[in-house]
N, C-alpha and C positions, 0 to 999 in steps of 0.2 A: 675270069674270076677265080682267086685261089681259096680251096677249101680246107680251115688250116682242121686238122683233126687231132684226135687227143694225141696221138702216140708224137706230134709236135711239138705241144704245147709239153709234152711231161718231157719230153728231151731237152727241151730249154730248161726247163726247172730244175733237172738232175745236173746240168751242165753248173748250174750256179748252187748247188747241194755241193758237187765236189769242189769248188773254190772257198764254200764254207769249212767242208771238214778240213781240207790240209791248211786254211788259216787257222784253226784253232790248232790242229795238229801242232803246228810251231809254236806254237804257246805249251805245251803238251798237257792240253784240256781234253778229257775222254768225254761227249756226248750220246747223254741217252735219250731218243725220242718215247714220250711216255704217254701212252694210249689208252682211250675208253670211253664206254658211254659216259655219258650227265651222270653225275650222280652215285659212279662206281666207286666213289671215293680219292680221288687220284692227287689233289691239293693236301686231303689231311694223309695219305700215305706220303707226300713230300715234307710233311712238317715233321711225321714221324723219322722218315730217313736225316732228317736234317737233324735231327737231336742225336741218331745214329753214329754221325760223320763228325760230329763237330772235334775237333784234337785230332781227325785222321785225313782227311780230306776238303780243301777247301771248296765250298760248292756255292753255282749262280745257279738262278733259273729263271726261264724266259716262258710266259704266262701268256696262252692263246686263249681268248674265247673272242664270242659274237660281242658283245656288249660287258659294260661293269670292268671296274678294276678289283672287285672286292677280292678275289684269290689272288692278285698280284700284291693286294694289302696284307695280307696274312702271310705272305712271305716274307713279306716287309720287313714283318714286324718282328723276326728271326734273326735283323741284320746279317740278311744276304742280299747281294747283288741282284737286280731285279729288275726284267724289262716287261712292260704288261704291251700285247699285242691285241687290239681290236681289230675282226676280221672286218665289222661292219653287216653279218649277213653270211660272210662266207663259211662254209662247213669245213673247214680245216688252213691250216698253216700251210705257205709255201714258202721256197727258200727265199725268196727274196726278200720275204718281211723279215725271215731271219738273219738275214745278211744285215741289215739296217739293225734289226737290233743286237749283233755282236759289236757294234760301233759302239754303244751305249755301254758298255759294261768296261771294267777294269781286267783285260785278260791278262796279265800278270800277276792278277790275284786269284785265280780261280786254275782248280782241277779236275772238276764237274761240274759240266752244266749239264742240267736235266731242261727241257723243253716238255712244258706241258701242255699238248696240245687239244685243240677245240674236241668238247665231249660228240664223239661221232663213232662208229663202226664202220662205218662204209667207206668213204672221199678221205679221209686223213690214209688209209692204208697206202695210197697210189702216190703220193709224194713223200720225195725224198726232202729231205731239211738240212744234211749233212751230219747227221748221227752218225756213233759208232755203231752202237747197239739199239733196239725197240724193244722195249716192256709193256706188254698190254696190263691194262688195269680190270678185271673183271668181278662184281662182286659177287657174294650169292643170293643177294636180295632182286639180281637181274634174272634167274633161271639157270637151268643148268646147258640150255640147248642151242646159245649163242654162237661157240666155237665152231659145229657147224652149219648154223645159220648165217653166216657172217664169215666163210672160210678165208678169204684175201686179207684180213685182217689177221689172221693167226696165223696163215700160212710164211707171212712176210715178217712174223714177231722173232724176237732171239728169245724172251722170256715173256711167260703168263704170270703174272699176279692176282692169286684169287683171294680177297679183300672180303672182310665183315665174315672172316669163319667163325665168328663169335655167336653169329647171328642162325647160323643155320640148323641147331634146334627148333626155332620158328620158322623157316622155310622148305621148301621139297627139293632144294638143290642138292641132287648126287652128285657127288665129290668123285667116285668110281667113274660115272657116266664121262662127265667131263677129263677126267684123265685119258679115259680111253679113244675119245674121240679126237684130243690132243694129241696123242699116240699115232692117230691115223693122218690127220690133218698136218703135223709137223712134230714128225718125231725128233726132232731132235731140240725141239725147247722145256726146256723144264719147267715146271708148276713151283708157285712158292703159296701155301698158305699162307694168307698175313691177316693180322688184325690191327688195323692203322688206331683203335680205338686203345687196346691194351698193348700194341708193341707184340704181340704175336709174328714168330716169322723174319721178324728184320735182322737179324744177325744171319740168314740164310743168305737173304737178299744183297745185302753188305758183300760178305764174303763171295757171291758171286758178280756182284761189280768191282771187287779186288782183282779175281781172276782177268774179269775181259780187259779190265784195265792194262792188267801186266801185259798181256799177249800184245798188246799196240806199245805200252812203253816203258817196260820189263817191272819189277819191283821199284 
């Protein structure tokens, strides 16, 4: 009897992560895998980026949840490219659903695809998809002590996005606390404040998906 164990099963996956990224690669599409709990806001920070980008960057996005297409609808409804993925149950995106749905999309037309994947902390951190980059979504309506309750997850992010600072008059989210523990946890990612509600933040955000971008495929 063979006992297949995880570090198996994630080697297959990673195996077909990198056949994703260098097929978008030749398209020269920069992907960013986009993380976070339910609820952290992560579809209307895409709707805000998407208002962002529009005249600078052509952008697809490929929509993971359990059930419902209604976030794949509201991207829709932006006319951008858009593949909606039901896990059925599963707690996160693997690459090979997203291998299938880079078949669906026009890559000739697109130079961002953001993957929006199943709202989770935990099981999305361990697979790969074929991103370039991971942006965690975190809001302050979630607490401030997620980063490190949840370290695999931030420690594997390029960028935090802390989402609804509109909000945090009415919550007890430290804003310090959470830097510092990001600090410790992976210093080398940067926090963006953002408010997906008023556009807070996203010219931050922008200009550093300018940057990763260039470093893969120059200005």
């Amino acid at each position: 009897m063979k006992v297949v164990v995880k570090e198996d099963i994630l080697k297959a996956n990673d195996t077909i992560a990198d056949v994703n990224r260098k097929r978008l690669e030749e398209h020269g599409i920069f992907v960013l895998n986009m993380l976070g709990s339910p609820g952290s806001g992560k579809t209307t920070c895409l709707e805000r980026l998407a208002g962002m980008l529009q005249g600078r960057l052509r952008m697809a996005v490929v929509e993971g949840d359990l059930a419902t297409s209604r976030d794949a609808e509201r991207i829709e409804a932006l006319s951008l490219p858009t593949v909606q993925i039901n896990t059925g149950g599963g707690c996160h995106l693997e690459a090979p659903m997203v291998s299938q749905a880079i078949d669906d999309l026009p890559l000739q037309e697109i130079d961002l695809l953001v993957i929006e994947n199943v709202g989770n902390l935990v099981c999305t951190a361990s697979h790969k998809l074929g991103e370039h980059r991971r942006l965690v979504v975190l809001s302050a309506t979630e607490g401030d002590d997620k980063i490190t309750k949840y370290p695999p997850m931030f420690q594997k992010t390029d960028a935090v996005a802390l989402n609804k600072v509109d909000l945090l008059e009415f919550t007890d989210f430290d804003v310090e606390r959470a830097v510092a523990d990001l600090s410790v946890v992976n210093p080398n990612a940067p926090l963006f404040s953002l408010s997906a509600r008023t556009g807070q933040g996203f010219e931050e955000l922008v200009q550093w998906l300018d940057r990763e971008r260039a470093t893969l495929f120059g200005s």
